[in-house]
MARKOLMI-632836 format. One record per residue (C-alpha): x, y, z; residue number from 1. Coordinates in Angstrom, 1 decimal. Each point is the difference from the previous one (the first is absolute). Layout:
BEGIN
((X; Y; Z); NUM),
...
REM end
This chain:
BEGIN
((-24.9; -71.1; -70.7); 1),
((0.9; 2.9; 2.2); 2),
((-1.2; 3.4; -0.9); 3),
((0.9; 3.5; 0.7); 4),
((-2.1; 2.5; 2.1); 5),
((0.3; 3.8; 0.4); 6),
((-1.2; 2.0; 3.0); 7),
((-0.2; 3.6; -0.3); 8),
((-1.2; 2.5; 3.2); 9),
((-0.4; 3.5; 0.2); 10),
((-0.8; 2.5; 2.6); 11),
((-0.1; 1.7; 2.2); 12),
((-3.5; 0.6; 0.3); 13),
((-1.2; 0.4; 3.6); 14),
((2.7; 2.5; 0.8); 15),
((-1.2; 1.7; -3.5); 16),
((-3.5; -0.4; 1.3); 17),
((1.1; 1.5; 3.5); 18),
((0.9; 3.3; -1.5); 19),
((-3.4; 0.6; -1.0); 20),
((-1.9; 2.7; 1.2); 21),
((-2.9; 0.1; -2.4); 22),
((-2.3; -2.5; -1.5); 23),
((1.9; 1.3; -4.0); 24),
((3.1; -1.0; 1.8); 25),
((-1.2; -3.4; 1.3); 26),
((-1.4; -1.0; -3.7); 27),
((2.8; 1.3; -1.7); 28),
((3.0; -1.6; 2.6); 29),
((-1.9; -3.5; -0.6); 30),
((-0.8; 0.1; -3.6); 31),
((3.9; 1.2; -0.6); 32),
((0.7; -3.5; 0.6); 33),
((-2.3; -1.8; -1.6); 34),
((0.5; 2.0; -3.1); 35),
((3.9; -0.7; 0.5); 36),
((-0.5; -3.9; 0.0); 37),
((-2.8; 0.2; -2.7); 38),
((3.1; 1.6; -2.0); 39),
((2.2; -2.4; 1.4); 40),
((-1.9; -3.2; -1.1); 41),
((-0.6; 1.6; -3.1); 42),
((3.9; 0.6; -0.8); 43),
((0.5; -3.7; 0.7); 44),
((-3.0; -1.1; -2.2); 45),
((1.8; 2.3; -3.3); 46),
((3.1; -1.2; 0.4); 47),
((-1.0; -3.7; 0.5); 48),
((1.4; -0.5; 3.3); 49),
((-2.4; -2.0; 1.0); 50),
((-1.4; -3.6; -1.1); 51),
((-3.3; -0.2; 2.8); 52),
((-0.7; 2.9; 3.0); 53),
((-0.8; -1.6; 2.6); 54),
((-1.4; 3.0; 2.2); 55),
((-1.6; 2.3; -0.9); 56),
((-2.7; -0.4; -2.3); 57),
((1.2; 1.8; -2.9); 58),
((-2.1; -1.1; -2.9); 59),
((0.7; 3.8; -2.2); 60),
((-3.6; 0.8; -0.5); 61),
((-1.2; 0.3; 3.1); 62),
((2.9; 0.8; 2.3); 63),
((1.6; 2.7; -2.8); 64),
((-2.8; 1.4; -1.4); 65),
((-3.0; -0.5; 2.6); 66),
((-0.3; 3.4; 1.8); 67),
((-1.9; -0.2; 3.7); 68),
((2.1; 2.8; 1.4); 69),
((1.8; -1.7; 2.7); 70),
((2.9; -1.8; -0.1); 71),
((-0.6; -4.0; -0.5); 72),
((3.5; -1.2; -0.4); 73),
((2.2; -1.1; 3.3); 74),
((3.0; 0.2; 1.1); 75),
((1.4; -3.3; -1.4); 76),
((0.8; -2.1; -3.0); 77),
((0.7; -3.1; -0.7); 78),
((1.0; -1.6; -3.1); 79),
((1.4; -2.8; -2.0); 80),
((3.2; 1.5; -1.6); 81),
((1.8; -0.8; -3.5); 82),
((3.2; -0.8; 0.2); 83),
((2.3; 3.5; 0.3); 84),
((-3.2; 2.0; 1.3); 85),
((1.4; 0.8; 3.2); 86),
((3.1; 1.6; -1.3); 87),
((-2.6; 2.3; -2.0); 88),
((-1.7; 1.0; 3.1); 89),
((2.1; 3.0; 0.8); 90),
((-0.4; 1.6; -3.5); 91),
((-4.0; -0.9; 1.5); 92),
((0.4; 2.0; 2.7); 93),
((2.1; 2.4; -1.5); 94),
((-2.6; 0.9; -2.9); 95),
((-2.8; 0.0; 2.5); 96),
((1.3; 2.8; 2.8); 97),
((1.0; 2.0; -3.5); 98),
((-3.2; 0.4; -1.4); 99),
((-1.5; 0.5; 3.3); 100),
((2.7; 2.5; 1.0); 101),
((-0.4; 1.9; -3.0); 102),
((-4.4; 0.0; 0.0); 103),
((0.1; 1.6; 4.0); 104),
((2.8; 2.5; -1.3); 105),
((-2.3; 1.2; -2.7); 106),
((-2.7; 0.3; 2.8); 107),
((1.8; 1.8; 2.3); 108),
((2.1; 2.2; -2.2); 109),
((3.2; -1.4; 1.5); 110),
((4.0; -1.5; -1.2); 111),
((-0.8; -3.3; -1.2); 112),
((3.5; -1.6; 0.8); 113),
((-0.7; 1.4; 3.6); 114),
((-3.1; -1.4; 0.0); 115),
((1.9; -3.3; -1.3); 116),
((2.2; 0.2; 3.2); 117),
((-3.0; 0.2; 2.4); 118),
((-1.5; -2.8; -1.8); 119),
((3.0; -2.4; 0.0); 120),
((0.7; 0.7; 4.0); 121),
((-3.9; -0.3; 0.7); 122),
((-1.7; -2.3; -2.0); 123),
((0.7; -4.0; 0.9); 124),
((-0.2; -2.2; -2.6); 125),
((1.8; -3.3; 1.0); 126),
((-0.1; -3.2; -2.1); 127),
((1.4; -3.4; 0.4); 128),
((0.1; -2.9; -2.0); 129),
((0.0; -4.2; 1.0); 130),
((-0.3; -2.7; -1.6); 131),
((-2.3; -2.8; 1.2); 132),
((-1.0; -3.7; -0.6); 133),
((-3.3; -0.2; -2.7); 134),
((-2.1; -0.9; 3.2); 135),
((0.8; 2.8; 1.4); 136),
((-1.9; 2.7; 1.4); 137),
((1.8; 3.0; -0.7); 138),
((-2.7; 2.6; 2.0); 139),
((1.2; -1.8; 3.1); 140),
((2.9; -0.6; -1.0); 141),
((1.0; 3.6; -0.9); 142),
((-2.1; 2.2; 2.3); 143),
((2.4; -0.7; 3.2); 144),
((3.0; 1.4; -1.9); 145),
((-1.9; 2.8; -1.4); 146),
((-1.5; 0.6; 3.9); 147),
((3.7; 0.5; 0.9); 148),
((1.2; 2.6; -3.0); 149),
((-3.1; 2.3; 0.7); 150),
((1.7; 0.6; 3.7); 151),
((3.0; 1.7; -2.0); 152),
((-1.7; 3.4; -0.1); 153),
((1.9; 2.3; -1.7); 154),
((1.3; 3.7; 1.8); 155),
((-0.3; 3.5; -2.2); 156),
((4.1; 1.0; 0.2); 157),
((-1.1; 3.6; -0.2); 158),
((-3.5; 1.0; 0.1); 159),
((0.0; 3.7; -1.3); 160),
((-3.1; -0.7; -1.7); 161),
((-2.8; -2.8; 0.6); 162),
((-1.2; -0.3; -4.0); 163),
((-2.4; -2.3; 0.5); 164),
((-1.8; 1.3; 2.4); 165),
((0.1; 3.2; -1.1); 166),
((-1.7; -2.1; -3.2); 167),
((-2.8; -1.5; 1.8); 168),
((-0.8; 3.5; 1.2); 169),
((-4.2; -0.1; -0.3); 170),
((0.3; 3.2; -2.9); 171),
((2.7; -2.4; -1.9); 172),
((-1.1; -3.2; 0.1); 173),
((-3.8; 0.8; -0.6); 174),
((1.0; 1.2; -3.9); 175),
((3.0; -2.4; 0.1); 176),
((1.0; -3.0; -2.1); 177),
((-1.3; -2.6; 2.6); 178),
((-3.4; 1.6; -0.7); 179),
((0.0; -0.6; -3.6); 180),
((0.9; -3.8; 0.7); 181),
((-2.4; -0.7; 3.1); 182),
((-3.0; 1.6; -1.9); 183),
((-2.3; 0.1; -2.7); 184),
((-0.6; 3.3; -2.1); 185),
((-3.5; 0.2; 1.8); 186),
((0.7; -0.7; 3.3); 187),
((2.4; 2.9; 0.1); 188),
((-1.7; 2.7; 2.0); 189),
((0.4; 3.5; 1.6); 190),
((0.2; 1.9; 2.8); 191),
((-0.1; 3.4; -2.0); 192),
((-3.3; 2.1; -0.7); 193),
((-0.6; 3.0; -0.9); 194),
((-3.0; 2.5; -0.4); 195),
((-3.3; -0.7; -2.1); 196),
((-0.5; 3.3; -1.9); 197),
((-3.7; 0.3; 0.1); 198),
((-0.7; -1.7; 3.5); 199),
((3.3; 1.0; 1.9); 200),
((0.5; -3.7; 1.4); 201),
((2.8; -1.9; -0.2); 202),
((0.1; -2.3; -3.0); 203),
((2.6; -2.9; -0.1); 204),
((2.2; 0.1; -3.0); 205),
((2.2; -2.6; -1.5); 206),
((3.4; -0.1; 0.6); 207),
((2.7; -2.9; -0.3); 208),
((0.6; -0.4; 3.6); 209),
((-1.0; -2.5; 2.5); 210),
((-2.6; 0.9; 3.0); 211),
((2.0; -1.9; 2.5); 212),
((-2.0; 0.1; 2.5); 213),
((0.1; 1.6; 3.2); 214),
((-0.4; -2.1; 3.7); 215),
((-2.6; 2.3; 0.4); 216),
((-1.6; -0.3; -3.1); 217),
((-0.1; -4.0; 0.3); 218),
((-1.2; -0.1; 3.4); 219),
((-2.6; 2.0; -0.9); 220),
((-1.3; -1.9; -3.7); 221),
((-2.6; -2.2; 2.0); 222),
((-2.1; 3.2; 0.0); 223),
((-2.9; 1.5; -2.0); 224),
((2.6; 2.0; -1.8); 225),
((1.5; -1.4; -3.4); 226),
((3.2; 0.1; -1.0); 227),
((0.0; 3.0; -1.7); 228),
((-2.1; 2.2; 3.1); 229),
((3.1; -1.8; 2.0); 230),
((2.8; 1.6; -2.5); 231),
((-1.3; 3.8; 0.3); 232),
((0.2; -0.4; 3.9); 233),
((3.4; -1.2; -0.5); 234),
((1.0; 2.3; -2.7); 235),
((-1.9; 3.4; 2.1); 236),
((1.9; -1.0; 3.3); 237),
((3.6; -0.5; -1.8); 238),
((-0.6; 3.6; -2.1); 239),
((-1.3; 1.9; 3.3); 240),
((2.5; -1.6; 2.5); 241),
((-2.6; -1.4; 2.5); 242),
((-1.4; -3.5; 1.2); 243),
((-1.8; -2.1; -1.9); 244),
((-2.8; -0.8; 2.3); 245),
((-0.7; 3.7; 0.7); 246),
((-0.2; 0.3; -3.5); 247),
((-1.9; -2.9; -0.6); 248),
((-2.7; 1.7; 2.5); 249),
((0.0; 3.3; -1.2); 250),
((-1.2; -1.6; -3.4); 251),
((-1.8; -3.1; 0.8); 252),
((-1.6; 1.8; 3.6); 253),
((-2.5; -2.9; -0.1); 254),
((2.1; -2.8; -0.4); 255),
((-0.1; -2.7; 2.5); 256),
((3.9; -1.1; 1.5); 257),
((1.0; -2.2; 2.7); 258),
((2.6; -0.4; 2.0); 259),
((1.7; -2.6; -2.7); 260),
((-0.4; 2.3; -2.9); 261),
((3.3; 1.4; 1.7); 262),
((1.6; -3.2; 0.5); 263),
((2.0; -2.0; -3.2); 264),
((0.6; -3.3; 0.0); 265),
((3.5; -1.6; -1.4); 266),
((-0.3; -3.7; -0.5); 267),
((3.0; -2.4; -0.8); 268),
((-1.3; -3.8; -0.8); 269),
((2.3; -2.8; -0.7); 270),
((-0.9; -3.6; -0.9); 271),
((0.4; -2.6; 3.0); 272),
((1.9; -3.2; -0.9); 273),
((0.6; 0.4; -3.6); 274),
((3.6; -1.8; 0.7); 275),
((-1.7; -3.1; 0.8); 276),
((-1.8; 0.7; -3.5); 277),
((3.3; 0.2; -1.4); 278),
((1.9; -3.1; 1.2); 279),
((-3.6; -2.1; -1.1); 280),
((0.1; 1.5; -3.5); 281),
((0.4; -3.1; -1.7); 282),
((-2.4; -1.8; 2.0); 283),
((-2.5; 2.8; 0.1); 284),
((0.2; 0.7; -3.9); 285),
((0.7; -3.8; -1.3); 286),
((-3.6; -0.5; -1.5); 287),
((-1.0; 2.8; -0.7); 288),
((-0.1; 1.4; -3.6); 289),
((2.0; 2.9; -0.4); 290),
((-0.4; 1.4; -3.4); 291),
((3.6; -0.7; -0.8); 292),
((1.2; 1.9; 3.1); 293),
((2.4; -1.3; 2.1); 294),
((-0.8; -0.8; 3.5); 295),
((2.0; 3.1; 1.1); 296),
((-1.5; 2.3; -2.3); 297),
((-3.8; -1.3; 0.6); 298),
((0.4; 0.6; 4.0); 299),
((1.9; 3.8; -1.0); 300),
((-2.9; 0.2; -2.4); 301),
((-2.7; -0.3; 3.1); 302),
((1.7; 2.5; 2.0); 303),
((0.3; 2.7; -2.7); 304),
((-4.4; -0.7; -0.9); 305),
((0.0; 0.0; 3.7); 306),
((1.4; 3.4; 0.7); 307),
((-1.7; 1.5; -3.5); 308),
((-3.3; -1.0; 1.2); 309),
((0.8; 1.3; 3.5); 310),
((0.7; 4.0; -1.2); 311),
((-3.3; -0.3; -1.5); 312),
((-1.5; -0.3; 3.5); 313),
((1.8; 2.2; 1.3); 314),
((-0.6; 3.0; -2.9); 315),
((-3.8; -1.1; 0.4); 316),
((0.0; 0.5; 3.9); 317),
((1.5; 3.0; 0.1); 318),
((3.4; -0.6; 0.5); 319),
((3.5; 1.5; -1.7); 320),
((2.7; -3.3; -0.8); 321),
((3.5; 0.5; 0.7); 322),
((1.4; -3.8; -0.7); 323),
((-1.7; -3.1; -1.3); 324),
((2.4; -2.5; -1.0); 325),
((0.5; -3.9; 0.5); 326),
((-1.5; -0.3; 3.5); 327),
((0.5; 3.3; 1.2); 328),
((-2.7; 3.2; 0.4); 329),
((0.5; 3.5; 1.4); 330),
((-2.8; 2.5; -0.5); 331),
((-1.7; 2.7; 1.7); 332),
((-3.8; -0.1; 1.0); 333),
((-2.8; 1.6; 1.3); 334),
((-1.2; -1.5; 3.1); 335),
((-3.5; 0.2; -1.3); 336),
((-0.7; -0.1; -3.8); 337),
((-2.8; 0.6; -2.0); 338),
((-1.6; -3.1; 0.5); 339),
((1.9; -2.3; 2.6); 340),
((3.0; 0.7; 3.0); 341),
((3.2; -0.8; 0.0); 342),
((-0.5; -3.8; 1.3); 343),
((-2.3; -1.1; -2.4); 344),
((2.6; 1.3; -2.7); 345),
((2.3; -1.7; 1.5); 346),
((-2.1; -3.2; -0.3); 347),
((-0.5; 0.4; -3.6); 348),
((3.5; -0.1; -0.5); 349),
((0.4; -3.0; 1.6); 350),
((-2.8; -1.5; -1.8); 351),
((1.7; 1.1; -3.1); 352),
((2.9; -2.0; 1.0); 353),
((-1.6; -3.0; 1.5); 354),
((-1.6; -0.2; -4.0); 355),
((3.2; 0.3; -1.6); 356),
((1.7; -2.8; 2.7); 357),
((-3.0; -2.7; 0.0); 358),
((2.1; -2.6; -0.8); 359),
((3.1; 0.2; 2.1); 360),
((-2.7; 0.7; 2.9); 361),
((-2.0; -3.1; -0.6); 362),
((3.2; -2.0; -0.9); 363),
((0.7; -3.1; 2.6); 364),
((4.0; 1.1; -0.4); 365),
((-0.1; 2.7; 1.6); 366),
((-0.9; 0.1; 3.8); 367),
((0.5; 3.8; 0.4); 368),
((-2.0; 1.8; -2.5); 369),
((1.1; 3.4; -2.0); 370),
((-2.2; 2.5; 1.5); 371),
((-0.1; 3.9; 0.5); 372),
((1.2; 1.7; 2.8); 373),
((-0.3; 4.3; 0.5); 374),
((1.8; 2.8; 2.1); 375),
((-2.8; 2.4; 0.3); 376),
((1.3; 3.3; 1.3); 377),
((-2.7; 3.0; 0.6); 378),
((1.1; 3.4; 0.5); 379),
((-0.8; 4.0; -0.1); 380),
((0.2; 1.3; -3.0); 381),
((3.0; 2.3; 1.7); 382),
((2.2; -2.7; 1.1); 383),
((3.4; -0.3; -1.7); 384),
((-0.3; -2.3; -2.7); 385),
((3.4; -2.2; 0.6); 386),
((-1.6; -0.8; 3.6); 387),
((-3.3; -1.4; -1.5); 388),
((1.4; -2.0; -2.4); 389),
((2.7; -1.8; 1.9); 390),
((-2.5; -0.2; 2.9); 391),
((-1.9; -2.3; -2.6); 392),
((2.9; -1.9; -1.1); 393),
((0.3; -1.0; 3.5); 394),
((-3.6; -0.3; 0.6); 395),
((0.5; -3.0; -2.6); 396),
((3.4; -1.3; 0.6); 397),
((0.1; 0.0; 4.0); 398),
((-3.5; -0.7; 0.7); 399),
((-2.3; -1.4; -3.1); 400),
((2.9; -2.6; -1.7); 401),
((0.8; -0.9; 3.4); 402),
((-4.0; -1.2; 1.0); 403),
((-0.8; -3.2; 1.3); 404),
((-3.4; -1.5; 1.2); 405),
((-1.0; -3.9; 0.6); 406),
((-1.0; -0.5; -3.8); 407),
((2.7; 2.2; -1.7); 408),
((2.6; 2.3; 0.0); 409),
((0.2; 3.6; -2.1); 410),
((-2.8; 0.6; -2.0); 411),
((-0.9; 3.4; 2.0); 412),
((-0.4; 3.9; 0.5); 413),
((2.1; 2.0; 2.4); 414),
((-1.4; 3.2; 0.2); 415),
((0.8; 2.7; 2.1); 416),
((-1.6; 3.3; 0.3); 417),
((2.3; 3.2; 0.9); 418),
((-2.3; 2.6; 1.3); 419),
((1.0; 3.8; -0.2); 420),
((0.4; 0.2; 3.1); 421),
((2.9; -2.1; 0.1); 422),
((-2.0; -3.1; 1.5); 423),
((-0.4; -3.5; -2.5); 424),
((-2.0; -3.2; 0.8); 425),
((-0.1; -2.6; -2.2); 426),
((-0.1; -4.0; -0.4); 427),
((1.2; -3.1; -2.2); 428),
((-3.0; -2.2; -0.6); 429),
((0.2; -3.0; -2.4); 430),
((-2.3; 0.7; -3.3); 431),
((-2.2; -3.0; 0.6); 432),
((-0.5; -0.1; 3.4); 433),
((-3.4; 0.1; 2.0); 434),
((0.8; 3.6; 1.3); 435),
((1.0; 1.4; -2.5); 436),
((-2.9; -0.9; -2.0); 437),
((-2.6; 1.3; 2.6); 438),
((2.2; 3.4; 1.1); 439),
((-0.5; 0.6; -4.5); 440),
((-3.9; -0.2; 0.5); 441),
((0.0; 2.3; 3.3); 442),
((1.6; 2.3; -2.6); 443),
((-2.9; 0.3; -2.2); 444),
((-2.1; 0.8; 2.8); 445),
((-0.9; 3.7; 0.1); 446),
((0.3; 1.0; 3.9); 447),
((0.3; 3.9; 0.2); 448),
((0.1; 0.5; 3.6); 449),
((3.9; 0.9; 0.9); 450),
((-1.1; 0.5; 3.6); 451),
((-1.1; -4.1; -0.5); 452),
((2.9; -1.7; -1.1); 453),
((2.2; 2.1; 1.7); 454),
((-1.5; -1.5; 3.6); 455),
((-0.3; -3.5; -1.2); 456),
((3.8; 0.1; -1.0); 457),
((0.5; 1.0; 3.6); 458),
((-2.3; -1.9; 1.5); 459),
((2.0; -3.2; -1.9); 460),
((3.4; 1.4; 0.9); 461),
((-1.0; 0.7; 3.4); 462),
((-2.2; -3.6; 0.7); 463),
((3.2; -2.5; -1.8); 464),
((0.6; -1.9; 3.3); 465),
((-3.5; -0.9; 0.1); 466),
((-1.0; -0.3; -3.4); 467),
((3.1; -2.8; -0.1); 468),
((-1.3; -1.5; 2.9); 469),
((-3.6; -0.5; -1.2); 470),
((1.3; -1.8; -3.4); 471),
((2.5; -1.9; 1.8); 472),
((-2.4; -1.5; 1.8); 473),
((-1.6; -3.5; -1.5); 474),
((-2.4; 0.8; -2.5); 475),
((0.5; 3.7; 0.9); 476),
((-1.3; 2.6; -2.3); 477),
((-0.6; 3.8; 0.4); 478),
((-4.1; 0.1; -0.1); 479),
((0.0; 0.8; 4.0); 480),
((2.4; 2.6; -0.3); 481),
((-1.6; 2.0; -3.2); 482),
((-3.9; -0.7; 1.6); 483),
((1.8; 1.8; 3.1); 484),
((1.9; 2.8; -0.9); 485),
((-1.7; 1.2; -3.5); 486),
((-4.0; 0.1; 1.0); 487),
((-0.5; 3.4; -0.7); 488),
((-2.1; 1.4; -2.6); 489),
((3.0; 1.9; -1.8); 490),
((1.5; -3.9; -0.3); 491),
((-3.3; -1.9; -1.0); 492),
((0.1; 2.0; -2.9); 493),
((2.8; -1.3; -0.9); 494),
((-0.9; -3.4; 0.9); 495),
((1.5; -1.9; -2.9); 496),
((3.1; 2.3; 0.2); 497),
((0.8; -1.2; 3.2); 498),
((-1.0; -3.8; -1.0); 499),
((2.7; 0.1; -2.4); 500),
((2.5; 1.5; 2.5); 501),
((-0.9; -2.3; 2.3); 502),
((0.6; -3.2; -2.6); 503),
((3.7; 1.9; -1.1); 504),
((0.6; 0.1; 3.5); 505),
((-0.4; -3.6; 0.4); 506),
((1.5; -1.4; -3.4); 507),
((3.3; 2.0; 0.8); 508),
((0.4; -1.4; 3.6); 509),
((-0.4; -3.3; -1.0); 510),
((2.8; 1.0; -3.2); 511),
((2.1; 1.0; 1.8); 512),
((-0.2; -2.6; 2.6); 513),
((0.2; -2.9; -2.3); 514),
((3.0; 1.2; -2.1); 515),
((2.5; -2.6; -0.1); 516),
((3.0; 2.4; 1.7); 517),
((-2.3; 0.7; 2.8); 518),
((-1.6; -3.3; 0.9); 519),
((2.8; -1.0; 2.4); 520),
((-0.4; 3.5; 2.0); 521),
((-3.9; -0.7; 0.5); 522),
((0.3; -1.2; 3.8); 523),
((2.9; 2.3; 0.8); 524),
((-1.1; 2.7; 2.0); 525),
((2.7; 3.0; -1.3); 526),
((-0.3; -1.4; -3.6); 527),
((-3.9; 0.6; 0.5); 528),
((0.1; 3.1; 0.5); 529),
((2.2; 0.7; -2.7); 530),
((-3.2; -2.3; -2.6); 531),
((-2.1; 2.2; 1.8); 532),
((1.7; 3.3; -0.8); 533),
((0.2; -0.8; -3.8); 534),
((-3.2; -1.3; -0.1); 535),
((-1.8; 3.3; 1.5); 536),
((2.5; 2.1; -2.4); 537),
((-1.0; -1.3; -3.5); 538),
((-3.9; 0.1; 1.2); 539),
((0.8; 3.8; 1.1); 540),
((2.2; 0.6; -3.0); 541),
((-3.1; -1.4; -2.4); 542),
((-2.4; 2.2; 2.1); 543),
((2.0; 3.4; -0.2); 544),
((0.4; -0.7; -3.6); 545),
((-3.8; -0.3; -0.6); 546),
((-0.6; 3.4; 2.1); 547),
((2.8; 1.4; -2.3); 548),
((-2.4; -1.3; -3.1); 549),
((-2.8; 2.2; 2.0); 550),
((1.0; 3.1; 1.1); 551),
((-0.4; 3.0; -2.3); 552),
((2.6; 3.0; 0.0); 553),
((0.8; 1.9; 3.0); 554),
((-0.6; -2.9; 2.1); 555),
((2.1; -2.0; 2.5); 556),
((0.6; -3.6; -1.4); 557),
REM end
């Protein structure tokens, strides 16, 4: 017996996300739209649209009421329909951009009919419905025509005034209406103190708005400092007009920086083949016991635990969500948090999804496995904010989804590193490769003389032609070449340092030589050259990225 399937998109959220100068703005522009499809599903649900949702997970008592402050909900849903529910889908979509036309114009103090009109001309909320066979998979049968009705952005007639941005201003949307649905009562914090009466110090008070923190207060949260010590900086700079590092000095004159407590990290992650999870779903899910889910809403389920248990790593490291939902993360960092860097939080949330995936990993029907892949983009705290971000977004799009080595595709970390200077370096390295694992144990190695790595990443860079010769050679390694050019006393010091360079050195060349793409170019001599030259840049990118681990303020990295 055929049934009936609704779509519904909405957008558009990377050109809402583009207009962001400010982290506020960046919260607020993504969690817009996950609170306009939580309202969305929840319309359906009231006016029994719907006989099963398909995607999301949308069980009411977690997704409505659970508050992680960040958006969890995507940008689709799917759902089977009762007969007549897609002529009740504009009244849907009508109700929706009403209510949410009339909350911002309370915010801002503004027409709400004119907010109405901004709101009908910007927002996209497209929906489609088809009906399909019972065997039927209606996620892959519905997200291609969905794909094509998200390219129909819409165009502002007249743009006298942008509301919503004006909205997701950081001094509106930190006491707005999306605060009071991301977060708990508790968690709502403040940037505003004022003066103890008997000590003359600042004292934070309560007030119901949301610290929405600052790049430069996140960057900075792997420090001694706690949260609070953080705040006054941020709230003394912002009162007396002035930087927050000099600030940050003037009070904390002993405080220890380096050169990364300046530099934010934006990370965007994305799960790797969960299409081919999909398509399987009745193979996958056939024996297993699922509670009285269906199979669509037990795989929807693992996402949503998934991205739940992810935020909490993130919080705990240091770090300030903007989206978790389905596959999909977007959050700020530090580079270095209070206990671990930026990597190995990155690992944890793949670990975190490897746990939540164990079956459909160890499962025989698939042959490519769902995995975790991550743009990492690093930049100074003064670099515009749109830039960053779509500079991760194409860190994991254009370079980490698009990975291959000889035992797998995906499953990796572009990261790129934009210096102030205007100068990046950077790499795509496969999570569980060889080299990878040895340049995250260099990390941990505490090497504090800058005048040291800075001429062994020259010496590399300058000796590639012979350091590819020596390892192309049969049986080759590199212990001639390190016993010959790093026998001084400044280097045997750093003996094991160098071992380990030595081994990266070696496990990268023979990476990159053996990748599947690249086999056929080994005994061309342009081609080569070309292994060579991308072999020699990820080592030097891993090695400038450890010195840049090293190097305290004030110091070239």
């Amino acid at each position: 017996m055929d049934k009936k399937y609704i779509g519904v998109t909405i957008g558009p959220i990377i050109k809402t996300l583009n207009n962001s100068k400010k982290t506020g703005q960046l919260w607020g522009g993504s969690y817009i739209f996950s609170y306009l499809m939580k309202n969305i599903i929840s319309m359906v649900k009231d006016k029994g649209l719907a006989k099963n949702i398909i995607l999301p997970y949308a069980e009411k008592d977690e997704v409505f009421n659970e508050k992680l402050g960040v958006g969890r909900l995507p940008d689709r849903f799917i759902f089977e329909a009762e007969d007549n529910a897609f002529e009740d889908m504009g009244k849907v979509v009508e109700g929706v951009l009403n209510n949410l036309a009339e909350e911002i114009s309370e915010e801002i103090s503004k027409d709400k009919e004119k907010v109405k009109t901004f709101l009908d001309e910007y927002i996209q909320i497209y929906y489609l419905e088809k009906e399909l066979e019972d065997s039927s998979n209606p996620i892959l049968e519905l997200s291609p025509h969905l794909d094509i009705l998200e390219l129909n952005e819409k165009v502002v007639a007249k743009e006298e005034e942008n509301y919503l941005m004006e909205f997701l201003k950081n001094k509106t949307v930190k006491k707005s209406f999306l605060v009071k649905d991301a977060f708990k009562k508790n968690e709502v914090k403040t940037l505003n103190f004022k003066k103890d009466k008997e000590t003359g110090e600042l004292k934070a008070y309560n007030k119901s708005e949301m610290n929405i923190k600052s790049i430069p207060e996140i960057a900075v949260s792997g420090t001694e400092l706690d949260e609070e010590d953080i705040a006054k900086v941020a709230y003394k700079a912002q009162k007396e007009d002035k930087d927050f590092y000099k600030v940050l000095k003037r009070e904390y004159p002993k405080i220890k920086l380096n050169k990364y407590h300046k530099y934010i990290a934006i990370v965007q992650a994305d799960g790797d083949n969960i299409g081919k999870v999909i398509k399987n779903i009745d193979k996958l899910y056939g024996d297993e016991d699922l509670n009285q889910m269906s199979q669509y809403e037990f795989f929807s389920k693992k996402l949503f635990d998934y991205a739940k248990d992810a935020v909490k790593i993130i919080k705990s490291y240091g770090g300030f969500p903007i989206y978790a939902g389905g596959d999909d993360l977007l959050f700020f960092a530090p580079i270095v948090g209070k206990k671990s860097n930026i990597f190995e939080m990155l690992d944890s949330i793949s670990d975190e999804f490897n746990s939540k995936f164990q079956v459909e990993i160890q499962s025989d029907t698939l042959k490519k496995k769902p995995s975790l892949s991550f743009g990492l983009s690093i930049s100074y705290y003064k670099y515009p904010l749109y830039e960053a971000l779509n500079s991760a977004l194409g860190l994991l799009f254009g370079e980490a989804k698009s990975f291959k080595s000889k035992d797998k595709g995906k499953d990796a970390i572009a990261f790129k590193v934009l210096k102030h200077s205007g100068q990046y370096y950077g790499a795509t390295v496969g999570k569980s490769s060889d080299s990878y694992d040895k340049f995250k144990k260099l990390l941990k190695k505490n090497i504090n003389d800058n005048n040291f790595l800075s001429s062994l990443q020259y010496r590399i860079q300058e000796d590639k032609v012979l350091i590819s010769e020596a390892l192309n050679r049969e049986g080759g390694n590199l212990t001639a070449y390190f016993d010959n050019n790093f026998d001084e006393d400044a280097h045997e010091e750093a003996g094991e340092f160098l071992e380990g360079v030595k081994e990266l050195i070696e496990v990268t060349y023979e990476e990159v030589i053996t990748n599947e793409d690249n086999n056929k170019s080994k005994q061309d001599g342009d081609e080569k050259k070309k292994i060579d030259t991308t072999f020699i840049d990820i080592v030097h990118s891993y090695l400038r990225f450890i010195k840049f681990l090293n190097v305290e303020e004030g110091e070239n990295a």
